[in-house]
C-alpha positions in Angstrom: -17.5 17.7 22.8 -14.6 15.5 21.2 -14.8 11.8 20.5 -12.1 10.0 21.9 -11.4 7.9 18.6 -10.8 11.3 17.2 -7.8 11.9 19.3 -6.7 8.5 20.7 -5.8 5.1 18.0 -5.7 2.0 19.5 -3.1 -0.8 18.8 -3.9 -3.6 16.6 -4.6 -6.8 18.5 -7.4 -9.1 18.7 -9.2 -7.6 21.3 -9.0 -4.0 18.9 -12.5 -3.7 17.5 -13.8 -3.9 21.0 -11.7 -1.6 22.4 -11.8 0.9 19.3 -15.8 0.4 19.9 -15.8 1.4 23.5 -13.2 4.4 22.8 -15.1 5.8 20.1 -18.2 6.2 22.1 -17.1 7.9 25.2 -16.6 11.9 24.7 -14.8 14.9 26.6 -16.2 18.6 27.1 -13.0 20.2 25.6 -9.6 19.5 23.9 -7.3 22.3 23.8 -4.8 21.9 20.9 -1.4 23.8 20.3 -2.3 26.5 18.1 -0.1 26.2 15.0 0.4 22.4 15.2 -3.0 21.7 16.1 -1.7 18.6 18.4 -3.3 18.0 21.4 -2.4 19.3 24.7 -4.9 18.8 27.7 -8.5 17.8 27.7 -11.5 19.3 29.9 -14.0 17.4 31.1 -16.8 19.5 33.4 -17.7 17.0 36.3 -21.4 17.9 37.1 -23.4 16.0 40.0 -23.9 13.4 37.5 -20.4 12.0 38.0 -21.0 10.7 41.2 -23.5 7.9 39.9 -21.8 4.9 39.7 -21.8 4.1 35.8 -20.1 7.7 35.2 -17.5 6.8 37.8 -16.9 3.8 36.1 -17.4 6.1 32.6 -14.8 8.5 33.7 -12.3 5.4 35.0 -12.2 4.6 31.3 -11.7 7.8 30.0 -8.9 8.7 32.6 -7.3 5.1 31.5 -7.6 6.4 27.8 -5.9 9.6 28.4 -3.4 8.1 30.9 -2.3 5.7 28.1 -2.2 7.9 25.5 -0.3 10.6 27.6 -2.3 13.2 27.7 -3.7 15.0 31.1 -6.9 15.1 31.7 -8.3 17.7 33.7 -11.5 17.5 36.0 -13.7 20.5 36.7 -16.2 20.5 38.9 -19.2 22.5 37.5 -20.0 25.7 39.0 -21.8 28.8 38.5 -18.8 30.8 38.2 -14.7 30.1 38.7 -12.4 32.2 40.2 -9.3 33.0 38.5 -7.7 32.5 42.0 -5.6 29.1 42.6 
């Protein structure tokens, strides 16, 4: 798991501290990172059935915001038992 305020900074502003709050207490499953530069590239978050309740929709609304503003895609898998390596 990855903290968002570990990847993401917010702008100064007066609303900051509130926002930099709410950030650093939402996670992802995985970040994958360019190798040698270590920046970020995509992250991974595993949707299990507890997405559909309505406070994780609203948790992953934020989270998508985050990413969206920060330009970085964020990638939605639905849990499974296994994956297929077919598209």
């Amino acid at each position: 798991m990855v903290r968002l305020g570990d990847v993401f900074s917010v702008p100064s502003s007066e609303n900051s501290k509130s926002a930099e709050k709410r950030i650093n207490q939402k996670h992802v499953d995985f970040l994958l990172c360019d190798a040698a530069s270590m920046r970020p590239l995509v992250g991974i978050e595993l949707d299990d059935s507890s997405h559909e309740r309505s406070d994780r929709k609203q948790r992953d609304k934020t989270v998508d915001g985050v990413f969206k503003a920060g330009g970085l895609p964020l990638l939605h898998m639905p849990v499974g038992r296994g994956y297929s390596q077919q598209g």
